[in-house]
C-alpha positions in Angstrom: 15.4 2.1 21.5 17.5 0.5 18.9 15.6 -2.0 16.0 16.1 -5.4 16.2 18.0 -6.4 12.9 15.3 -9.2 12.0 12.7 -6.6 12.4 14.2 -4.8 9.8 13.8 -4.9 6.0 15.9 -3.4 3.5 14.4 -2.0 0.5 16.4 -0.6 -1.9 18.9 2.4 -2.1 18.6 5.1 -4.5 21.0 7.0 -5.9 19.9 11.1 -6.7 21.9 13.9 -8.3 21.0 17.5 -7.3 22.5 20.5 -8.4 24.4 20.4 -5.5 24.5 17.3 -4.0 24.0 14.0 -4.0 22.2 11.9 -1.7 21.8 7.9 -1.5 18.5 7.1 0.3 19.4 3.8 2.4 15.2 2.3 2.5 14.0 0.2 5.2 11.0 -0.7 7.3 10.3 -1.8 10.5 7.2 -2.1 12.6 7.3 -0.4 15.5 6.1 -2.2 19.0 2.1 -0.6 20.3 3.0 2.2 18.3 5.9 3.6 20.4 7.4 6.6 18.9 11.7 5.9 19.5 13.6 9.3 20.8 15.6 10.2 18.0 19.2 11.4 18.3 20.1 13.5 15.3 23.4 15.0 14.4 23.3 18.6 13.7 25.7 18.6 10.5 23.5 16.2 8.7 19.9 17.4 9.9 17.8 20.6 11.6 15.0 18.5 12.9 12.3 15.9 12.9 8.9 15.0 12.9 6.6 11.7 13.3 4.0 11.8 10.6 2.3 9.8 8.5 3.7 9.1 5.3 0.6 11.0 3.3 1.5 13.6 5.7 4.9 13.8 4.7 4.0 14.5 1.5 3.1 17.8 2.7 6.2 19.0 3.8 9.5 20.5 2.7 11.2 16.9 1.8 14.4 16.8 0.0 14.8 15.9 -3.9 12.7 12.3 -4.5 11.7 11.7 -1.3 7.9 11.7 -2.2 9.2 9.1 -4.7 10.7 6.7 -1.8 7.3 7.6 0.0 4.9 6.4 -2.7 7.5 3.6 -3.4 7.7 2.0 -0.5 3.9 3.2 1.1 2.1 3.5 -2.0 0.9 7.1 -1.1 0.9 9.9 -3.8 0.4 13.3 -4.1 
């Protein structure tokens, strides 16, 4: 399944320092068609694994530096 570009909306990026790294969060959203969840391909350099969860779910795991910021930013969900 690939998104239709006029389906898609960018956001914003944003830009975070870590200790370690940095990482540039590329935000956009989409609505998917009946709810269909898309297979996901990931590469295993970048990632370990995913889920589908809600975003006040997601909240409630592991996430990288800021992401619960991107989360309530663009979902308006918080801790």
């Amino acid at each position: 399944m690939r998104v239709a570009e006029p389906g898609l909306m960018y956001i914003k990026s944003i830009s975070v320092r870590h200790t370690r790294h940095d990482f540039t969060y590329h935000i956009f959203l989409t609505k998917l068609m009946n709810d269909v969840k898309p297979h996901v391909i990931l590469n295993p350099s970048e990632h370990q694994a995913y889920t589908w969860t809600t975003p006040s779910s997601a909240l409630q795991l592991g996430l990288v530096t800021d992401e619960a910021a991107c989360l309530e930013m663009c979902y308006g969900v918080t801790l």
